[in-house]
C-alpha positions in Angstrom: 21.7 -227.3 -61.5 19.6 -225.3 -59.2 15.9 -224.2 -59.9 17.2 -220.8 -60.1 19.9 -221.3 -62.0 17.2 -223.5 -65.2 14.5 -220.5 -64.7 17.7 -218.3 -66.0 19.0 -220.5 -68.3 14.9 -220.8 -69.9 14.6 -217.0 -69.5 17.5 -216.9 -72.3 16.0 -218.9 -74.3 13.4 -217.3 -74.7 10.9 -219.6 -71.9 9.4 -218.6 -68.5 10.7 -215.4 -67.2 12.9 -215.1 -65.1 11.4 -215.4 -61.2 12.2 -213.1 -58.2 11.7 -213.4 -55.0 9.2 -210.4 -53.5 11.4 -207.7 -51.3 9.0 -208.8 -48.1 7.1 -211.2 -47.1 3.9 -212.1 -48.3 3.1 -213.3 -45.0 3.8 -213.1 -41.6 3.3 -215.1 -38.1 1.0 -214.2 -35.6 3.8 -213.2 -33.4 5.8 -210.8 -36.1 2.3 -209.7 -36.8 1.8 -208.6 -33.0 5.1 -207.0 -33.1 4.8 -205.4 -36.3 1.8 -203.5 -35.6 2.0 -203.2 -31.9 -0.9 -205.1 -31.1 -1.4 -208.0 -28.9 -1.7 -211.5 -30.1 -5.1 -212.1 -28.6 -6.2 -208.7 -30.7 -4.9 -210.0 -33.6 -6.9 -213.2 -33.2 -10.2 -211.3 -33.0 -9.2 -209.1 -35.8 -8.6 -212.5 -37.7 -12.4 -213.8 -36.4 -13.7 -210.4 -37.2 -12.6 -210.8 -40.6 -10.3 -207.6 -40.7 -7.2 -209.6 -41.1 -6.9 -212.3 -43.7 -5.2 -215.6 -42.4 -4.5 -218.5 -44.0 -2.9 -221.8 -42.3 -0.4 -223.8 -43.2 -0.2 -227.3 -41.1 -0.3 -225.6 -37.6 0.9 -222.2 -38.7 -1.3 -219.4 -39.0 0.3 -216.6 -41.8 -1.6 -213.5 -41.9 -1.0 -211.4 -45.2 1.0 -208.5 -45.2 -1.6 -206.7 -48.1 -4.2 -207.0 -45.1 -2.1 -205.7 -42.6 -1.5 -202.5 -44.4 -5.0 -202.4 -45.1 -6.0 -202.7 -41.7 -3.6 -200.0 -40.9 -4.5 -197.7 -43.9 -8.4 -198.1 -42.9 -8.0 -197.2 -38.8 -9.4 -194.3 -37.7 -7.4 -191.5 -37.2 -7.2 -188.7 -34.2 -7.6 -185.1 -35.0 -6.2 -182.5 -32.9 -9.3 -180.9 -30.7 
């Protein structure tokens, strides 16, 4: 019997509700991060040092959250037509 399949079963019963998985990540690489936004990894670094991106690691991996990614992006100044 899977995890899945027990947190169902204790959902039933009247236990832990039932868990789903998020419909995106919380998290993404540097890379998907550069990609994503358009930005170059070496900008994403200093956005990271500048404390405009929170990243966490993971072993050797470096996951930037997606909540400050659309933060980021919500909070960049915008152009106005002259």
């Amino acid at each position: 019997m899977n995890v899945r399949h027990r947190l169902r079963m204790s959902a039933r019963v009247g236990g832990v509700a039932e868990m789903k998985a998020p419909s995106e990540p919380l998290a993404l690489s540097i890379k998907d991060t550069a990609r994503l936004t358009g930005l170059s990894r070496t900008t994403i670094y200093e956005l990271i040092a500048e404390g405009r991106l929170d990243a966490f690691k993971i072993g050797a991996a470096t996951r930037i959250t997606t909540a400050s990614i659309k933060a980021l992006i919500a909070n960049a100044p915008r152009k106005t037509a002259a």
